[in-house]
N, C-alpha and C positions, 0 to 999 in steps of 0.2 A: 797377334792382336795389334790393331795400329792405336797409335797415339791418339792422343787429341790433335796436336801440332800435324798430325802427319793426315787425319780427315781433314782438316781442314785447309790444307793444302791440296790435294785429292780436289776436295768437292770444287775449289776453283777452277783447276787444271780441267773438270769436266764440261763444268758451267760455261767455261768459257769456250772450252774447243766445240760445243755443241754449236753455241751461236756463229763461232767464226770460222771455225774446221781450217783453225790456223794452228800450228803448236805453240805453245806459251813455255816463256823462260822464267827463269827466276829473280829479276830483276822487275818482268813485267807483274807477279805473282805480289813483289815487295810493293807495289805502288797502289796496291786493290786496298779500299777504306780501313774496312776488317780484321788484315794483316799487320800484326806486329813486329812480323819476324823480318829478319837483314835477309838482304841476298845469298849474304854465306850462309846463314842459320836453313834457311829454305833452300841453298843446292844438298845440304846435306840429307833434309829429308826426302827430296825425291830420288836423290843416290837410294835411299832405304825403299823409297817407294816403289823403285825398277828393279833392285835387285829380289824385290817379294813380288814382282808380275803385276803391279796395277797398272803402271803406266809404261811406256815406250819409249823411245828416243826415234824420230824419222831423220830418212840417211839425210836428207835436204837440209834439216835446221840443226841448233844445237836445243831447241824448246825438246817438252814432251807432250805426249799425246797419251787418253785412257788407252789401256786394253780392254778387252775381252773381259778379264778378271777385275778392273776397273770397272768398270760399267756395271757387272753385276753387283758390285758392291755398293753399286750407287744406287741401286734399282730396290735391293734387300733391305738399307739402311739409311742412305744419305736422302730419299727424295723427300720432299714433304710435296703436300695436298696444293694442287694448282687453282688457283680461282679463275676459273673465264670469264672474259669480256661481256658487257651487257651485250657486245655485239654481236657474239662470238652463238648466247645463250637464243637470243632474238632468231639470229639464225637459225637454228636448232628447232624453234618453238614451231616457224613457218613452216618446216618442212613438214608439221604433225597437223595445224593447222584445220585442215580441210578435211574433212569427210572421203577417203579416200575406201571403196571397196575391193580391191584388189590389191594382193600380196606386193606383186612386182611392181606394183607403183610406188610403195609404201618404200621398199627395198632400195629400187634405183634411186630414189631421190635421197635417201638416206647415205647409199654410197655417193653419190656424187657431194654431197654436203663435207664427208667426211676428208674424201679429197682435197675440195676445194680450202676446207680451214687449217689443215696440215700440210699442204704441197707431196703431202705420201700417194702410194697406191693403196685404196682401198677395195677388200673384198670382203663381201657382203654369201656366207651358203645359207641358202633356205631352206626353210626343213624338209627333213627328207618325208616323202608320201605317206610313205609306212607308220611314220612318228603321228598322223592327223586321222581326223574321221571328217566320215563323209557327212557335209549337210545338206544339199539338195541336189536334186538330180531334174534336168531336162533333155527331151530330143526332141531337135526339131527337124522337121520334113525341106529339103535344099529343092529336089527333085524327087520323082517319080522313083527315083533307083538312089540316093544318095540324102543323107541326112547327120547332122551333129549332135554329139553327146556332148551336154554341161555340165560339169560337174564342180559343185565350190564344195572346197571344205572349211575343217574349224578354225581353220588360218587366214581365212580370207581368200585362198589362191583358188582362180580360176580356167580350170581346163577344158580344152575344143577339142573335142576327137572326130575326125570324118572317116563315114565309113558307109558301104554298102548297107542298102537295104535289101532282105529279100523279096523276090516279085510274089511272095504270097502273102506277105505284110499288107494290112491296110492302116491308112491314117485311125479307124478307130481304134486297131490295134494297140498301134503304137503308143495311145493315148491312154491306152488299159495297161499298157505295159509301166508306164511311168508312174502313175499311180501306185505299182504294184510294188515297182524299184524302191522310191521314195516312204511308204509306208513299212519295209521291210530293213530298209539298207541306209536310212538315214541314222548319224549317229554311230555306225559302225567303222570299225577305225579300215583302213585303205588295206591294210594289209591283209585285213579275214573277210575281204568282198570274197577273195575264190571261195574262201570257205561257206560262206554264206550264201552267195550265188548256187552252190553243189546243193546245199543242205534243201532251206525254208522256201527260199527263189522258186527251185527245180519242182522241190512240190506243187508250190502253186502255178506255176506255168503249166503242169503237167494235165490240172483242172482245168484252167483257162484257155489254153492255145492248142490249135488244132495240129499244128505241126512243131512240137516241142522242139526235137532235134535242129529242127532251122533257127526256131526263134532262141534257143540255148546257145548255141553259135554265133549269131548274131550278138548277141548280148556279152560274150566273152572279147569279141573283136570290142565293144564299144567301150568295156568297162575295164577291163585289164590289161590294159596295152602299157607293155615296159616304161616307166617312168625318167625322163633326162636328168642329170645333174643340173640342180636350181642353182649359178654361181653366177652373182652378178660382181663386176669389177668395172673401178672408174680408178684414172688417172693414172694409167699406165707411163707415157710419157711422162709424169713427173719427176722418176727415177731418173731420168736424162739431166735432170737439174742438179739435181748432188753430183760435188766434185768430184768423189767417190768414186763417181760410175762415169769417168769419160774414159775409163778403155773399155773399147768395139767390144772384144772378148768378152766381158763381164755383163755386158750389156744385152747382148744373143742370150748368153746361159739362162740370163734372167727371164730374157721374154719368151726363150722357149718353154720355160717351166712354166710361165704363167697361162701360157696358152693350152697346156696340159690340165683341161680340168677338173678331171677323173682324180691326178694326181694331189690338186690345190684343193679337191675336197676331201679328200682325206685327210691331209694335213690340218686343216680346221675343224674337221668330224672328230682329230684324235686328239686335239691339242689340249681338253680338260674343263670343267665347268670354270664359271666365274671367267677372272681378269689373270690370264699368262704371259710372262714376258722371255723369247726365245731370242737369243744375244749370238748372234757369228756363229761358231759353230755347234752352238746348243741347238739350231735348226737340220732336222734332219734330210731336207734337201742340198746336197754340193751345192747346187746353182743360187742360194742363200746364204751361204757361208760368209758374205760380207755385209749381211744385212741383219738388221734387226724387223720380228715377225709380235707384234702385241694383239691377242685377240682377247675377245671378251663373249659372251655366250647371253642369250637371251631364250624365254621361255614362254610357256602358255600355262597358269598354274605353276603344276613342281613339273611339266614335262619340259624337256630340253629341246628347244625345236630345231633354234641353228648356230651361226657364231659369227660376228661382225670383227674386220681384224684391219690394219695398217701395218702395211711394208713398206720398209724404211730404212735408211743405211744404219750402222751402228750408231750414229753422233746423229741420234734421234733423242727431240725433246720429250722424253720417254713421262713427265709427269703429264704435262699438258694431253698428252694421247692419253694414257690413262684417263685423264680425269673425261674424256670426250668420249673413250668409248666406254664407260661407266654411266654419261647420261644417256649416250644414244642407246644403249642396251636395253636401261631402262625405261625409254621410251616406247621402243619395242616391243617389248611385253607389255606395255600397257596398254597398245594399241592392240595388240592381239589378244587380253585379256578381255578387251572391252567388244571385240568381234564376239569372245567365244555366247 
């Protein structure tokens, strides 16, 4: 259990190396308003405060810097609630602003916001297919032989499928077919189309269409075609600005994992509802091990759709990011509440 003397030495030694990601001595510690303690009284505490793992000594200086165990104790106990800027909130507000009907618009501007107000990398997963239902359906005729499937669902996102027509298709067809989709298939969640396409679908095309087999076909090409990882990411190069990351080596590791996004979706798929704060090696990717990962999770109702996060070195302003992706979160859901 630490002291009082000995938090509040702590919580300077963090405060300040966040801002200057310089180490601090105990001399500079004695000069802070706050502090009433001598220089000797405060080398003794941080003697105690390295020898119990919160803070460090780097080879370069005689100051200290948090650890790992630092940080988290900062995170657990010492942070208090950040108030952002009317500029910061202004920001925030324009991005929501406008009547936007598409997911990914909604998304990118949301990560690039995030970027831009933190200097982090921001990454933004969208929800997965399977998590939404379907709300309307269109196809429209391109050519003679080629036509697109619309499909939006309860998130707002909208999908272009191109895909062969059959030559025994006609436009009225097709036109009976949507009807057919839309009155059977709207409202169903993405994941039980096959189911549903097999079952109610299948019956009635069976009535309807002269050549079932072609048109059952066609309809599987337009309607169930494998879904991509939705991961949008901005401010990749900002990593490049923490002092942290000017060795080449740590720099690669980084970007090769971020460019893995099979990988980077999992990692935010499994990272837990609400607001997580994953510290050095509490991240389960090596190539993050110096970084600090804060995601936060947003919703449609009580479903969980996706998860907004900033990547950032350790000697991340860990409250101010909290408090950002706590509104943006809620922002989120409100916007997709108000779609559903």
């Amino acid at each position: 259990m630490l002291t009082e003397r000995q938090i509040q030495v702590l919580q300077v030694i963090i405060d300040e190396f966040i801002q200057t990601a310089q180490p601090i001595g105990s001399r500079a510690i004695a000069k802070k308003e706050d502090i009433p303690y001598s220089p000797a009284t405060i080398r003794n505490e941080m003697a105690d405060l390295e020898e119990s793992g919160f803070i460090e000594k780097t080879h370069t200086s005689s100051g200290r810097v948090p650890s790992e165990k630092g940080y988290r104790f900062y995170v657990d106990h010492l942070m208090s609630p950040f108030r952002l800027s009317n500029q910061d909130m202004t920001t925030i507000h324009q991005t929501f602003e406008r009547e936007m009907l598409e997911f990914e618009r909604v998304v990118q501007k949301s990560a690039r916001v995030l970027s831009d107000l933190t200097n982090y990398t921001s990454i933004i997963l969208g929800p997965q297919v399977f998590e939404t239902t379907l709300k309307q359906i269109q196809i429209i005729s391109l050519t003679d032989y080629t036509a697109v499937a619309i499909l939006v669902t309860s998130t707002g996102h909208v999908e272009h499928r191109h895909f062969n027509v059959p030559s025994t298709m006609q436009s009225s067809d097709l036109e009976k077919l949507v009807n057919i989709l839309n009155d059977r298939l709207v409202g169903v969640p993405i994941i039980k189309l096959q189911q549903k396409l097999y079952g109610e679908v299948a019956q009635m095309l069976k009535r309807y269409s002269s050549d079932f087999e072609t048109t059952y076909s066609f309809l599987k090409d337009a309607l169930l075609e494998q879904q991509p990882v939705k991961l949008y990411m901005d401010g990749k190069t900002n990593i490049m600005l923490q002092p942290e990351f000017h060795d080449i080596h740590k720099i690669q590791s980084l970007y090769t994992i971020m460019e893995k996004e099979d990988e980077m979706a999992h990692l935010l798929r499994t990272s837990g509802k609400g607001i997580k704060v994953s510290i050095g090696q509490e991240n389960q990717l090596d190539a993050m091990q110096d970084c600090s990962l804060i995601t936060a999770t947003y919703s449609l109702g009580e479903e969980q759709l996706g998860t907004i996060a900033l990547l950032g070195p350790t000697r991340m302003e860990y409250s101010r990011v909290v408090t950002l992706l706590n509104v943006l979160s809620k922002r989120l859901t409100n916007t997709f509440d108000s779609w559903h």
